[in-house]
Structure formats: structure tokens, C-alpha cells
LUMROSE-352136 format. One line per 4 residues: number of its first residue (from 1); their letters; for each residue x, y, z of N, C-alpha, C. Coordinates in Angstrom, 3 decimals, m for minus. Layout:
<atoms>
NUM> A> X:Y:Z:X:Y:Z:X:Y:Z; ... .
</atoms>
This chain:
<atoms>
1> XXXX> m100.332:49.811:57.246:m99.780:49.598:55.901:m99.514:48.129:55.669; m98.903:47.223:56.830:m98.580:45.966:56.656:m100.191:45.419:56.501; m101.180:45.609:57.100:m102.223:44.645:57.169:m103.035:44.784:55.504; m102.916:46.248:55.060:m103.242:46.224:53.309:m102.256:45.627:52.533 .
5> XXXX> m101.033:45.186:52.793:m100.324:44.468:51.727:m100.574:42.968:51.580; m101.110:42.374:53.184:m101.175:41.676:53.059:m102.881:41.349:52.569; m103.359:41.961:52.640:m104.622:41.711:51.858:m104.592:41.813:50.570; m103.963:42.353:49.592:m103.525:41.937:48.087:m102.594:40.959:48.294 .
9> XXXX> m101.916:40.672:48.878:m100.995:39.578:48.740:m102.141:38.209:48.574; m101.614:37.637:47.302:m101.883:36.334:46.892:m100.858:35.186:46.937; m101.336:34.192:47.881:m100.198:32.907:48.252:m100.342:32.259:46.817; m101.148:32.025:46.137:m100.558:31.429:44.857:m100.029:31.670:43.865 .
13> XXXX> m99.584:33.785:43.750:m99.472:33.438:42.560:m100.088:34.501:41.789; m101.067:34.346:41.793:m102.094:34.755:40.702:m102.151:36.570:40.371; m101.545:37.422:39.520:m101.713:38.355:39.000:m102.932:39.630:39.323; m102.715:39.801:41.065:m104.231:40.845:41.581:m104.918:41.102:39.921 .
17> XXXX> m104.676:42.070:38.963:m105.261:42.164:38.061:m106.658:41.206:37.281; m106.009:39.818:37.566:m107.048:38.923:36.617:m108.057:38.303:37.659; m109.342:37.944:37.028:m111.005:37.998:37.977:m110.530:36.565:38.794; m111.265:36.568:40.209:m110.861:35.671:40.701:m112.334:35.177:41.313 .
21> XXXX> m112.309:33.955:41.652:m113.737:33.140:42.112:m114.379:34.448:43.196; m116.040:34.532:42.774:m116.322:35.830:43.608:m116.707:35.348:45.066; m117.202:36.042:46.078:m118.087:35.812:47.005:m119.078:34.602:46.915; m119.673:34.923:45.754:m120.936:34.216:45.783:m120.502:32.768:45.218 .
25> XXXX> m119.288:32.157:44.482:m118.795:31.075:44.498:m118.566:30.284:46.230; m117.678:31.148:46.955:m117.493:30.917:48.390:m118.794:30.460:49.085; m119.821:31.340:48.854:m121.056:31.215:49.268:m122.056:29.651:49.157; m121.828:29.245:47.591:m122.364:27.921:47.223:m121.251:26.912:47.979 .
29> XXXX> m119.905:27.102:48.224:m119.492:26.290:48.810:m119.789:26.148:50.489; m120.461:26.723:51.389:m120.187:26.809:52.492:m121.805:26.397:52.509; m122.556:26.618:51.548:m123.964:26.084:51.477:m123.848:24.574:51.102; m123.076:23.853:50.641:m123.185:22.358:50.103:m122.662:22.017:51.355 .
33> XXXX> m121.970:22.378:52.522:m121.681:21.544:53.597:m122.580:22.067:54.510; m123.496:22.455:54.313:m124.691:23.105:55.261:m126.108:22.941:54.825; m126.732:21.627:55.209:m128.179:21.562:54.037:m128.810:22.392:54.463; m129.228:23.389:55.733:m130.139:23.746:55.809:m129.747:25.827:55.282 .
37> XXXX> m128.516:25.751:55.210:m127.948:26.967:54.425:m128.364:26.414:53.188; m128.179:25.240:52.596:m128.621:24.961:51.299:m129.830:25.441:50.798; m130.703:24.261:51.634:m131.922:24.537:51.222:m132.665:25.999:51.323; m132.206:27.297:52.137:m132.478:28.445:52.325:m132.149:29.087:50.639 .
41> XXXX> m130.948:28.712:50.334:m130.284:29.744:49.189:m130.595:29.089:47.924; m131.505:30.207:47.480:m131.081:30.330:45.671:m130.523:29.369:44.948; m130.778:28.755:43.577:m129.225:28.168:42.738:m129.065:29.590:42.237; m127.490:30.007:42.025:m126.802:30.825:41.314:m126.999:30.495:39.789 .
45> XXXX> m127.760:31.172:38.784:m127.739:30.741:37.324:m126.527:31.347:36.740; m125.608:32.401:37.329:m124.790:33.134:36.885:m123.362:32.031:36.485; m123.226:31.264:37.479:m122.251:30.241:37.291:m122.419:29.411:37.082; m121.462:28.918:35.520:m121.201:27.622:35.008:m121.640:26.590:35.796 .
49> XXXX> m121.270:26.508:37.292:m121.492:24.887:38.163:m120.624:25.189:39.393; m121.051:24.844:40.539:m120.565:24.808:41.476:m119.013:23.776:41.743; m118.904:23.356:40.930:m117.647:22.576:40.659:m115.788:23.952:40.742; m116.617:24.155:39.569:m115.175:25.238:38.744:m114.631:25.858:39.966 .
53> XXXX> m114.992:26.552:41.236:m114.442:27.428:41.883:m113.360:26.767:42.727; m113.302:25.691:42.715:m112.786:24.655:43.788:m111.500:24.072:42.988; m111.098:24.065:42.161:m110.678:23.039:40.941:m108.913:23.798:40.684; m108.289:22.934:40.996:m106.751:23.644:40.107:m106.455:22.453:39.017 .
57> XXXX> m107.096:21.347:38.776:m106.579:20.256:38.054:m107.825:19.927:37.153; m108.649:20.407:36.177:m109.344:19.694:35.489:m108.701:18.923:34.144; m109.322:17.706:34.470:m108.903:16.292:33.666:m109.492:16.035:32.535; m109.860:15.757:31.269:m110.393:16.037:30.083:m110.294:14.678:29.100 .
61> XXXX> m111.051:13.692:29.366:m110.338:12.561:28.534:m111.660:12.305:27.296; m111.223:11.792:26.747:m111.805:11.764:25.221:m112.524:10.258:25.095; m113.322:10.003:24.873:m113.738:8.264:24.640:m113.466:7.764:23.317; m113.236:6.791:23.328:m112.617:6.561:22.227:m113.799:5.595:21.625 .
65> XXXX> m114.130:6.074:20.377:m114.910:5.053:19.526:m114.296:4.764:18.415; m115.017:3.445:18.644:m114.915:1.855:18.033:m115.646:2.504:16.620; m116.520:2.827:16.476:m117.395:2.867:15.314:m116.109:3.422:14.409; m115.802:4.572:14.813:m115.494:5.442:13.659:m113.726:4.472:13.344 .
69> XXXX> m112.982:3.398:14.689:m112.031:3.332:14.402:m112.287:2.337:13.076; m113.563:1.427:13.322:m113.614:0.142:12.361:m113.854:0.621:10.656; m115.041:1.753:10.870:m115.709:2.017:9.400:m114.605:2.741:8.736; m113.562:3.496:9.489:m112.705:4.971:9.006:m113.425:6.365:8.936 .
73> XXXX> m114.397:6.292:9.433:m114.743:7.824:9.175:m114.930:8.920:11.125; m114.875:9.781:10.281:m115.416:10.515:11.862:m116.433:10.630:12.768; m116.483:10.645:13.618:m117.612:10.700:14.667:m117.728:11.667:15.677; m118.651:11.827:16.324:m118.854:12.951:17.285:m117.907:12.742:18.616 .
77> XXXX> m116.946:13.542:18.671:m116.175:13.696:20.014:m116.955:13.738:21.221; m117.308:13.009:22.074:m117.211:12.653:23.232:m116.268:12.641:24.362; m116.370:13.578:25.673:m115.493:13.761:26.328:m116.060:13.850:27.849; m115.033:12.899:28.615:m115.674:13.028:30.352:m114.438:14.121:31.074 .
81> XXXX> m115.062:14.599:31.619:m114.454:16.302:32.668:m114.153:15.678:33.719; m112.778:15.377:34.498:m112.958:14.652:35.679:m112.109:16.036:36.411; m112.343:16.035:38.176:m111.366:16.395:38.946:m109.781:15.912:39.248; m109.040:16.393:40.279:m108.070:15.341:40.170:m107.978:14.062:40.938 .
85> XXXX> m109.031:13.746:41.216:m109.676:12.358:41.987:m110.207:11.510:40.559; m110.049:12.039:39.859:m110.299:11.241:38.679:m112.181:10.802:38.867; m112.649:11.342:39.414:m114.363:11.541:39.611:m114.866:12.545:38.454; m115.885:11.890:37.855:m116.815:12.506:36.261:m116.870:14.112:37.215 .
89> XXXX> m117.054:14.943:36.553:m117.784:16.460:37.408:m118.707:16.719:36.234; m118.551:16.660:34.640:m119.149:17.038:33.303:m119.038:15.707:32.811; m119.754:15.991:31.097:m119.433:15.003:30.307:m120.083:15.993:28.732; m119.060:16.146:28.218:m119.271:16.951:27.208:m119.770:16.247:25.573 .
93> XXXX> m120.469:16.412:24.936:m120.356:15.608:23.538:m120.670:16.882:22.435; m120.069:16.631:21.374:m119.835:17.335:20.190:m121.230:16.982:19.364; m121.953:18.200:18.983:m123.156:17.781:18.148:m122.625:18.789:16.575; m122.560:17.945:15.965:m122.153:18.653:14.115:m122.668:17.998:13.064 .
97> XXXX> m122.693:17.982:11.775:m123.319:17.269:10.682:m122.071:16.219:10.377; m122.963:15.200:9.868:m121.883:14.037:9.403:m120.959:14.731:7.832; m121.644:15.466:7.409:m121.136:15.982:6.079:m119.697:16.739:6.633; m119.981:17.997:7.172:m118.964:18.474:8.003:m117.794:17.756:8.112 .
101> XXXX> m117.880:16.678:9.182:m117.033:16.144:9.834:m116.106:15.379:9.359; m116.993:15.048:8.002:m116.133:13.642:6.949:m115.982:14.906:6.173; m116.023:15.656:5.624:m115.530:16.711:4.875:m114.605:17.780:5.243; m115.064:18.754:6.016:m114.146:19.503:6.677:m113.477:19.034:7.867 .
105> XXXX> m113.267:17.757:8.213:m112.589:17.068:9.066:m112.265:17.961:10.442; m111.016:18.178:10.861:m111.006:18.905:11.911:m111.036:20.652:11.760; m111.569:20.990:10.941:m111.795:22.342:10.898:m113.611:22.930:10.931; m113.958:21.381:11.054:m115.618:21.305:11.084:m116.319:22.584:12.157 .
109> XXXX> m117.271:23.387:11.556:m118.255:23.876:12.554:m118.693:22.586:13.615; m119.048:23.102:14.795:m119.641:22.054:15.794:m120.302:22.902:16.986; m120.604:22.619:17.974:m121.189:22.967:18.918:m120.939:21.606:20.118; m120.386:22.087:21.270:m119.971:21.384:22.598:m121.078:21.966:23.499 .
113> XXXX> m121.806:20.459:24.054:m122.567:20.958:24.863:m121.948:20.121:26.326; m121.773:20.776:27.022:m121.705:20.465:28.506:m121.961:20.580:29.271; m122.518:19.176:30.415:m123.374:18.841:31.232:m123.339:18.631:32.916; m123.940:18.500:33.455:m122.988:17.773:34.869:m123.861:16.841:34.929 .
117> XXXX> m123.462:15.744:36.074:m123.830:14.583:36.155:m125.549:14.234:36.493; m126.111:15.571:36.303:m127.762:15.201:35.916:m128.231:15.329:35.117; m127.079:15.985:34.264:m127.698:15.897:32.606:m128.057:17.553:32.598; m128.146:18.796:33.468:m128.103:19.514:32.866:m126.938:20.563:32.340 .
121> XXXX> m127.407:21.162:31.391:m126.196:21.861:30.657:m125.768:23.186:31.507; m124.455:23.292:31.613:m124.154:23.998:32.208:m123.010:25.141:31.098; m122.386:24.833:30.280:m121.487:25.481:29.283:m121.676:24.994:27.991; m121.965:25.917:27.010:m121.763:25.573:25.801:m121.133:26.357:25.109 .
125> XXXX> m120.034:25.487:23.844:m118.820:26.028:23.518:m119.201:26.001:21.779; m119.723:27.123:21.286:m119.581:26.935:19.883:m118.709:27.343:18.989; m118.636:26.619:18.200:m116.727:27.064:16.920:m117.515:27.072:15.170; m117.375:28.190:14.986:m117.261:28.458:13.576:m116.751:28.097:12.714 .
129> XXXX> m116.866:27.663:11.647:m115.596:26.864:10.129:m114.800:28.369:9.846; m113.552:28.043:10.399:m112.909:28.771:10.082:m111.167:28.237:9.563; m110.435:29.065:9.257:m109.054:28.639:9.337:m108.462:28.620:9.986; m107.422:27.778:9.237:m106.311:27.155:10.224:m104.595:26.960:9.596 .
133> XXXX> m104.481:28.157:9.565:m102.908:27.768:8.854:m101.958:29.246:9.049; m100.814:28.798:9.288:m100.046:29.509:9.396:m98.878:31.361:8.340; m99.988:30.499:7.403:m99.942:31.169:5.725:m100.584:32.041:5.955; m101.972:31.974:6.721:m103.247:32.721:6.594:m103.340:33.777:7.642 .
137> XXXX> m103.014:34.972:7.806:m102.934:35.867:9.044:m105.004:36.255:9.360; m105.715:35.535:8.483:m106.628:36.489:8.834:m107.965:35.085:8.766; m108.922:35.309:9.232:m110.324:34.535:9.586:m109.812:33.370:10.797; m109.140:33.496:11.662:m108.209:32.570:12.212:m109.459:31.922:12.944 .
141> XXXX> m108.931:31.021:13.740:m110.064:30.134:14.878:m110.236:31.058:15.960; m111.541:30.468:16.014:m112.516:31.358:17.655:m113.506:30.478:17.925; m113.403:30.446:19.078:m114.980:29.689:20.387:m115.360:30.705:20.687; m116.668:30.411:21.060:m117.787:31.545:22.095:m117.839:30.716:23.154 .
145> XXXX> m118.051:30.909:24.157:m118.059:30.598:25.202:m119.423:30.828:25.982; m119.995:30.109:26.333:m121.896:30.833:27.269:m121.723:29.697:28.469; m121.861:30.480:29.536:m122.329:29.636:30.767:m122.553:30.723:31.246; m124.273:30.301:32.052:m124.525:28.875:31.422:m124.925:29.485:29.753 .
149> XXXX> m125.773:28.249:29.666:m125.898:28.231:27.959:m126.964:29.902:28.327; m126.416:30.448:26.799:m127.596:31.495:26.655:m126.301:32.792:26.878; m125.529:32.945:27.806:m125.234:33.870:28.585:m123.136:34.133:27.733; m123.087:35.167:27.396:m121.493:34.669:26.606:m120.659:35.122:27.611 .
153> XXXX> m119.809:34.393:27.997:m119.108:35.130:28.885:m117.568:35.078:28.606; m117.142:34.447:27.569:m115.915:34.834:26.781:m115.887:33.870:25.686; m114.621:34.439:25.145:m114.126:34.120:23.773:m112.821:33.317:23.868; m112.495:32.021:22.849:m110.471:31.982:22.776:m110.801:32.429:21.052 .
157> XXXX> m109.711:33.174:21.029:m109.512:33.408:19.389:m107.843:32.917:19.263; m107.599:32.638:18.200:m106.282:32.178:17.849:m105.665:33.250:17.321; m104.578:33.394:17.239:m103.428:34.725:17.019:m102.481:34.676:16.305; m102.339:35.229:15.231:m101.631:34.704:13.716:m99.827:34.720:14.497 .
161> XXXX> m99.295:33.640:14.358:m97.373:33.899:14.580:m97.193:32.678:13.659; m96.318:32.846:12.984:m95.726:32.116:12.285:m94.511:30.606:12.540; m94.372:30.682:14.139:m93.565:29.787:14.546:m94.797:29.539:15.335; m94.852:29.733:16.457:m95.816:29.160:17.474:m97.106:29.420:17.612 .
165> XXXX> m98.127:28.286:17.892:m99.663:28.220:18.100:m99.481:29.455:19.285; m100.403:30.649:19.187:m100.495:31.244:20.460:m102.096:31.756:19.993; m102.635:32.195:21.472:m104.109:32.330:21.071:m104.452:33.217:22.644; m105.851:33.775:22.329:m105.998:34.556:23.710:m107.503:34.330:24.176 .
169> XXXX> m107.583:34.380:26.123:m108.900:34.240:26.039:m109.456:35.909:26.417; m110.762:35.630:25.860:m110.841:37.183:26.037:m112.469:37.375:27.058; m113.002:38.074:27.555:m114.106:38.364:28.168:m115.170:38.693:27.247; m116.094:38.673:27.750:m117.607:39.151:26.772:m117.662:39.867:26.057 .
173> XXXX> m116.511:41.288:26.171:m116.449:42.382:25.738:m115.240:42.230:24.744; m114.525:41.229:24.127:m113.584:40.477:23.120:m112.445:41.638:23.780; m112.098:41.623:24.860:m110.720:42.365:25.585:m110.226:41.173:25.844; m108.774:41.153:25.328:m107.778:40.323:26.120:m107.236:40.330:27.373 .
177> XXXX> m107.890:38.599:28.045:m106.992:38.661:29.824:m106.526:37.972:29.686; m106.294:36.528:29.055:m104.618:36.009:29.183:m104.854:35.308:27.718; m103.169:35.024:27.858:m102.455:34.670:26.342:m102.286:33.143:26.467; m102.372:32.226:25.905:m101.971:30.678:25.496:m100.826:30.392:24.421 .
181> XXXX> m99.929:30.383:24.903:m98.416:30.351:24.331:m97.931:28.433:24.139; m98.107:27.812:22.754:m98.037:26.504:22.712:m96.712:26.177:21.944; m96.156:24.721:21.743:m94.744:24.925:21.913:m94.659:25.398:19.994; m93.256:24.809:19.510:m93.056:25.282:18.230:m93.688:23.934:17.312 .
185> XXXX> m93.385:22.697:18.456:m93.967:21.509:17.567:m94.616:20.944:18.822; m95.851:20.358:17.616:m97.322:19.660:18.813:m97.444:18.143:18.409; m96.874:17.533:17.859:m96.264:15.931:17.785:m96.439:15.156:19.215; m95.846:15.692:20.109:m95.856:15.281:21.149:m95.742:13.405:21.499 .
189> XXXX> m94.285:13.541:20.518:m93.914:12.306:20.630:m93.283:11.595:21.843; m94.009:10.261:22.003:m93.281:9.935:23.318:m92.940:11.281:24.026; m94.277:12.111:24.659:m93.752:12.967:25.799:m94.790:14.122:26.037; m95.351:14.616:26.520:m96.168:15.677:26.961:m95.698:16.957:25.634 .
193> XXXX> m97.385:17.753:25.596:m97.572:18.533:24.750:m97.433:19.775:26.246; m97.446:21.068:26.569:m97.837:21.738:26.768:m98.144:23.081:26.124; m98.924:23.420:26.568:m99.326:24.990:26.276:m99.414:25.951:27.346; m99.127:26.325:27.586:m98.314:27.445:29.017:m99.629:29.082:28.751 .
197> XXXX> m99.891:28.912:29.957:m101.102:29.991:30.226:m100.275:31.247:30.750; m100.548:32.474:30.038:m99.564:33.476:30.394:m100.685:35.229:30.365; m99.948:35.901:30.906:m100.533:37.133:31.217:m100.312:37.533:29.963; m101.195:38.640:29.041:m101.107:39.158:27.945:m100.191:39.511:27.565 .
201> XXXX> m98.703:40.486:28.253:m98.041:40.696:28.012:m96.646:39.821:28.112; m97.320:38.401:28.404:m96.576:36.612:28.393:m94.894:36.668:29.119; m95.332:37.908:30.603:m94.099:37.522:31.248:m94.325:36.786:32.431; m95.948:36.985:33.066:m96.167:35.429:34.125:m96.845:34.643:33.432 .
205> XXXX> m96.358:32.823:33.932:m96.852:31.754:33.441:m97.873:31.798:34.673; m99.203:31.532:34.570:m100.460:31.194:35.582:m100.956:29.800:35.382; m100.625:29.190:34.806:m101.114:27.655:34.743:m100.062:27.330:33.044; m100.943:25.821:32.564:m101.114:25.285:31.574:m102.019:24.395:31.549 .
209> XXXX> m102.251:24.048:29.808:m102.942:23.016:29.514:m102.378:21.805:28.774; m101.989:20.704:29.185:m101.245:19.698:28.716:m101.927:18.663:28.093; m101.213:17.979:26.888:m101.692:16.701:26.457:m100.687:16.212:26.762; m101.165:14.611:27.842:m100.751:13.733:28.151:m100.278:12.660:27.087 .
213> XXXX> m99.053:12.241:26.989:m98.592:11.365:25.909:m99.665:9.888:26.755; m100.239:9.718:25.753:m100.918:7.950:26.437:m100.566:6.647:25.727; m99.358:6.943:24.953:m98.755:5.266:24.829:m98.472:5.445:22.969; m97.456:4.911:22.483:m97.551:5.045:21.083:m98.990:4.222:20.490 .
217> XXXX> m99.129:3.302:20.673:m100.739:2.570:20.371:m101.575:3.356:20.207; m102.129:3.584:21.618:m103.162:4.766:21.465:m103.464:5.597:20.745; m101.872:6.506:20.638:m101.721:8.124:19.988:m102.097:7.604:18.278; m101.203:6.352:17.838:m101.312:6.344:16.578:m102.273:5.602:15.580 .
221> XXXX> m102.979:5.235:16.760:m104.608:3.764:16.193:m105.779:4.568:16.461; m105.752:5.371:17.726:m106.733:5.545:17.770:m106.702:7.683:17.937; m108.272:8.117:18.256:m107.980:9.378:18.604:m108.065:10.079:19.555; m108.308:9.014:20.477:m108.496:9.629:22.265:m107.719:10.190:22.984 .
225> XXXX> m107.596:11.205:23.275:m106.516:11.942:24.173:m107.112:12.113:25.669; m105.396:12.934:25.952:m106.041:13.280:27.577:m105.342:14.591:27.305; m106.390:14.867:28.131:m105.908:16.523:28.770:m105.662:17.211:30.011; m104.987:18.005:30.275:m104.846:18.458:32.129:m104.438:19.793:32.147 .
229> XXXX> m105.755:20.343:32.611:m105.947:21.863:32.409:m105.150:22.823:34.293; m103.919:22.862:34.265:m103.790:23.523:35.664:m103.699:25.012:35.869; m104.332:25.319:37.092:m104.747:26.443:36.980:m105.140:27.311:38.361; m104.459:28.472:38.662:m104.964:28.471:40.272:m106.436:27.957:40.695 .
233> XXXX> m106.682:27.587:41.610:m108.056:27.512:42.227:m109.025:27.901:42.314; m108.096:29.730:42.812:m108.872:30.596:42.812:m109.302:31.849:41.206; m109.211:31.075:40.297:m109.383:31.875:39.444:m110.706:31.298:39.040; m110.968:32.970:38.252:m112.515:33.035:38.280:m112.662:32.057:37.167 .
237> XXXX> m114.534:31.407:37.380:m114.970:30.260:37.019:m115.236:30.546:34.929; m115.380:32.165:34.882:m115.909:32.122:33.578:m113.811:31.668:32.553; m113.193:32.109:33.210:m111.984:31.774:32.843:m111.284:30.287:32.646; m111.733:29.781:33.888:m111.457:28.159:33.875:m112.393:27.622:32.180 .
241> XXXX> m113.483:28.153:32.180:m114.420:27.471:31.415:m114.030:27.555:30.030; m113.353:28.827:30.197:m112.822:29.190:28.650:m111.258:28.085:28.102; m111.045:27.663:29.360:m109.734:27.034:28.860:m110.104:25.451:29.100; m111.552:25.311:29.149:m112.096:23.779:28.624:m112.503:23.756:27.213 .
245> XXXX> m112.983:25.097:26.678:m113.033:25.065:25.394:m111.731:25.587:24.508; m110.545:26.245:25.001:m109.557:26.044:24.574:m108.946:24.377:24.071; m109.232:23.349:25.780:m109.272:22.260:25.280:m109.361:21.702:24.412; m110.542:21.882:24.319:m111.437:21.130:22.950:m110.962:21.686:21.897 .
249> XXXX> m110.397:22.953:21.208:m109.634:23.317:20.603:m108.737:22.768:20.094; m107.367:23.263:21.102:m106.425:22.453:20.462:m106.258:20.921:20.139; m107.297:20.053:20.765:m107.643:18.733:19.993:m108.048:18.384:18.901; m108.781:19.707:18.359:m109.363:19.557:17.230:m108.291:19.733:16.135 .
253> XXXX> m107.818:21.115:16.440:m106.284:21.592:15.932:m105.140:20.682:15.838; m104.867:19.871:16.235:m103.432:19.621:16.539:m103.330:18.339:17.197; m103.916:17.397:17.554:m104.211:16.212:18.230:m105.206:15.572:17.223; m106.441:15.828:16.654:m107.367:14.672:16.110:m106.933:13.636:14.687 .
257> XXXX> m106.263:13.109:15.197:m105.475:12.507:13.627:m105.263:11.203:14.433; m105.828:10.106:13.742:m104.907:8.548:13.421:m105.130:7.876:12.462; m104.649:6.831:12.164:m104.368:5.764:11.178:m106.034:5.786:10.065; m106.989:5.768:10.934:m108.292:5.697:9.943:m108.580:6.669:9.326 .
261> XX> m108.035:8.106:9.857:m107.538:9.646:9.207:m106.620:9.491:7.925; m105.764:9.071:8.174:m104.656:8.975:6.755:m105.130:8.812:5.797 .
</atoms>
């Protein structure tokens, strides 16, 4: 009886219920320190990237362009994916119409394509023109989620409350596995934003996703943020992926605003 408890027993944490990195993640890892296990095995097309399974800290920073700060108008979001070694792993860029973007500003349709450091795509995150307001209980925001590209393997949809941003990610099959609970105000003046990653029924916290305050300058000249997605290790890779396009989300939502915006 003791040796089955301790085989559900999880040292981090993590809710037996929700999907966790499979076998065959373990597998690509024990093959990258083994070339000739390497070179024997398969690439896995099923997973996003051999990165995600390994990861409790993905880093999310935004580049900041000059173009759009000088002319005033918008430009395509650009974003590098680092570990917590602060090493590139992705590099994501936003492809949308210029009409869009200078028009429907941050509520723009777009498409996130993301890459790893050979350039091929490994996740792509597409978002619909939809709404965004607290008035509005209904057409709310949603990502699709495909990794790799082609393949959907979840959803974040946003979740009408009237005080707080909350939103859920859901699996292929639009079932809810966890909830994103964000604070009452996203200002995040002089001081960290979080958004607290919670079990559907939002009584365990399993991670968050934070915006890093990066200096009054920054926040209010320009529109580059940072982000820091934490998250067990061992949680499964299509989940991590969903809360990089949560990322990109709530930046769009609630972060993309400065001075050439006004």
C-alpha cells in the first residue's frame, strides 16, 4: 500500500488529475545526451519542441521597435522565448494587416508564429477579432492553439466576471483543465502584474504568469514588456504552450499601450 502512494505522490505539487510530460518527452531527453540513441530515434512531430518538457521558467520578452515608437503607429509584435538562463529557445513574430493593427489596435485579428532557433515552426497561436469588455458577457477572446502547426491541441478563451480578468485553458476537445485568475487592476504600477494559474475549481494555485514591472521609462515610452510564465516542469508540453499564447494575450489585452498609442 505504501509503495502505490508513493507512486501518485507528486514532489511538486502538481494536481495527479492534470496531463503531465509523457514518456516519450523523457525519451527525447535521454536521446539528446546520447548521439547514438539520437541518431537511432525518430523526431517526435507530436511535440511542440523538445525544449517545453524540461522548463518551469519560460521568459517572454518583447523587442521593442523604433519604427513604430518614431512614426506613432503600430507594428508587428515581435517576441524572443528565453529559458531561465536567459538563452533564446523560440522567437515568435506576429503576422496581421497594417489596416487591422492601426485600426482595431489591440483587439486586431493576428496570427503568432513560433519558431526555434532554426527557423522551424513549432506552435502557432491564432486570435480572432473579437471582444473585449467587461459590459459584454458574450463573443469574448479566444486563441487556438496547434503544435505543431496544423495539429490543435488547445484553446485559452476568456470568461465573462465583472471584477476580474479570468480565462481558461481548455484541450482540443474545448473541456476546461485550468483557470487563469488575474488581479482586479493590471496597471501594474511600479510593481509586478500577476495572473495566478489555478485548477478549474480555483482552489490550487499551479504556477503563474507575470509581467515584470521594467522601469517607469520603458512601461510609459515604449511597448516592450516582459513576461515569466512559472510552471511545474513536469507539466504536459501542450499546456505550457497554451500559456505562451495566454502570454501573448494578456499583452495584447492589458499591457500594449504607450505614449505613441494616446
Amino acid at each position: 500500500m505504501a509503495s502505490k502512494d508513493s507512486q501518485n505522490q507528486n514532489p511538486r505539487g502538481l494536481p495527479s488529475f492534470l496531463p503531465r510530460a509523457t514518456s516519450s518527452d523523457q525519451n527525447s531527453q535521454e536521446a539528446s545526451s546520447n548521439p547514438r540513441k539520437q541518431a537511432r530515434q525518430q523526431p517526435d512531430v507530436s511535440q511542440p519542441s523538445s525544449f517545453l518538457p524540461t522548463l518551469d521558467l519560460i521568459i517572454i520578452h518583447q523587442q521593442v521597435e523604433l519604427l513604430g515608437m518614431i512614426l506613432g503607429t503600430e507594428t508587428s509584435n515581435k517576441y524572443e522565448i528565453k529559458n531561465s538562463l536567459g538563452q533564446r529557445i523560440y522567437f515568435a513574430v506576429e503576422e496581421s494587416i497594417c489596416f487591422n493593427r492601426n485600426v482595431c489596435s489591440t483587439l486586431r485579428a493576428c496570427t503568432l508564429r513560433i519558431t526555434d532557433n532554426s527557423g522551424r515552426e513549432v506552435i502557432t497561436v491564432n486570435r480572432p477579432l473579437r471582444c473585449n469588455s467587461c459590459w459584454c458577457p458574450c463573443y469574448l477572446q479566444e486563441l487556438e492553439i496547434q503544435a505543431p502547426p496544423g495539429t490543435i491541441v488547445g484553446y485559452v478563451a476568456q470568461k465573462w466576471d465583472p471584477f476580474q480578468p479570468k480565462f481558461t485553458i481548455q484541450n482540443a476537445n474545448k473541456e476546461d483543465i485550468l483557470k487563469i485568475v488575474g488581479p482586479c487592476a493590471t496597471c501594474g504600477c511600479f510593481g509586478d502584474v500577476d495572473f495566478e494559474v489555478k485548477t478549474v475549481d480555483e482552489k490550487v494555485t499551479i504556477g503563474k504568469i507575470s509581467k515584470y514591472w521594467s522601469g517607469f521609462v520603458n512601461d510609459v515610452f515604449t511597448n516592450a514588456d516582459n513576461f515569466g510564465i512559472h510552471v511545474p516542469a513536469d507539466l504536459d508540453v501542450t499546456l505550457k504552450a497554451a500559456m505562451i499564447g495566454a502570454c501573448f494575450l494578456f499583452d495584447f489585452m492589458f499591457f500594449e499601450h504607450s505614449l505613441a498609442g494616446l
